[in-house]
C-alpha positions in Angstrom: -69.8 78.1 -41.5 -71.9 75.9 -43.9 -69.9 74.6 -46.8 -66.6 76.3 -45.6 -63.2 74.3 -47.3 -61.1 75.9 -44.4 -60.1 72.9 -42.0 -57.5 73.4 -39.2 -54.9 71.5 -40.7 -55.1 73.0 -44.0 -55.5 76.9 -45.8 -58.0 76.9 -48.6 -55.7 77.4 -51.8 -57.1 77.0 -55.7 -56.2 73.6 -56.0 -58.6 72.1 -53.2 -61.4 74.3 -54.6 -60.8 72.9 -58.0 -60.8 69.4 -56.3 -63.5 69.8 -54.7 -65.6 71.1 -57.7 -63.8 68.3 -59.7 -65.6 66.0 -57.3 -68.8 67.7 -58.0 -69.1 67.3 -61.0 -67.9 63.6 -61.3 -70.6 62.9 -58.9 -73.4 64.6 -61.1 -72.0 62.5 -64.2 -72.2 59.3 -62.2 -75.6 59.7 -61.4 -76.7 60.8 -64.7 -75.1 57.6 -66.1 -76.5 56.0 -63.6 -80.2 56.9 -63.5 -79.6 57.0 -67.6 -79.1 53.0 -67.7 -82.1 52.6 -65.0 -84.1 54.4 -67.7 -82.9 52.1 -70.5 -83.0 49.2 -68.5 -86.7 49.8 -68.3 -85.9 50.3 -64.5 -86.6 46.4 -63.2 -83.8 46.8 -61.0 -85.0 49.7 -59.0 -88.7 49.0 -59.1 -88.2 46.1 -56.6 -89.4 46.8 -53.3 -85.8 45.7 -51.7 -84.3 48.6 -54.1 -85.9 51.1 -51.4 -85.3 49.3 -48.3 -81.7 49.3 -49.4 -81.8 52.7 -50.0 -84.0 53.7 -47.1 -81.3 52.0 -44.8 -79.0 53.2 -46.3 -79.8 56.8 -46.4 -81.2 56.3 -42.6 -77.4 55.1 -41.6 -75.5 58.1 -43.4 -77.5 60.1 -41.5 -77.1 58.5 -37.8 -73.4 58.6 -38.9 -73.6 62.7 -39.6 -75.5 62.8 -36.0 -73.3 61.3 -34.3 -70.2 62.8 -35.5 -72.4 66.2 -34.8 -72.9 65.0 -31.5 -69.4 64.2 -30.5 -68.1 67.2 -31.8 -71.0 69.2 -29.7 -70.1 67.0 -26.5 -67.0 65.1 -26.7 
């Protein structure tokens, strides 16, 4: 199931839920700080065009990663 916490080594309990939402939210703060400085910063850094190609890569290699661990998990 999409988004499912149960693994097989480990029973979903309270605590990992509260982790895992934990983790969430930390993320969302991050990027707000992030994209918050960007603004005040008058966003020179990620107007460059080696800002996307970074980010285009590395999007692009999360994604092969994801495939491929769909793929061994399909075949292997």
């Amino acid at each position: 199931m999409v988004g499912s916490q149960q693994t097989a080594t480990t029973a979903p309990s309270f605590l990992n839920s509260l982790m895992l939402a934990c983790a969430v939210v930390l993320g969302a703060i991050t990027w707000t700080i992030v994209l918050c400085l960007a603004v005040r910063s008058g966003a020179r850094i990620f107007a460059r065009p080696m800002w996307q190609i970074w980010t285009q890569a590395l999007t692009a290699a999360v994604m092969i990663y994801f495939a491929a661990k769909l793929a061994f998990r399909l075949f292997g």
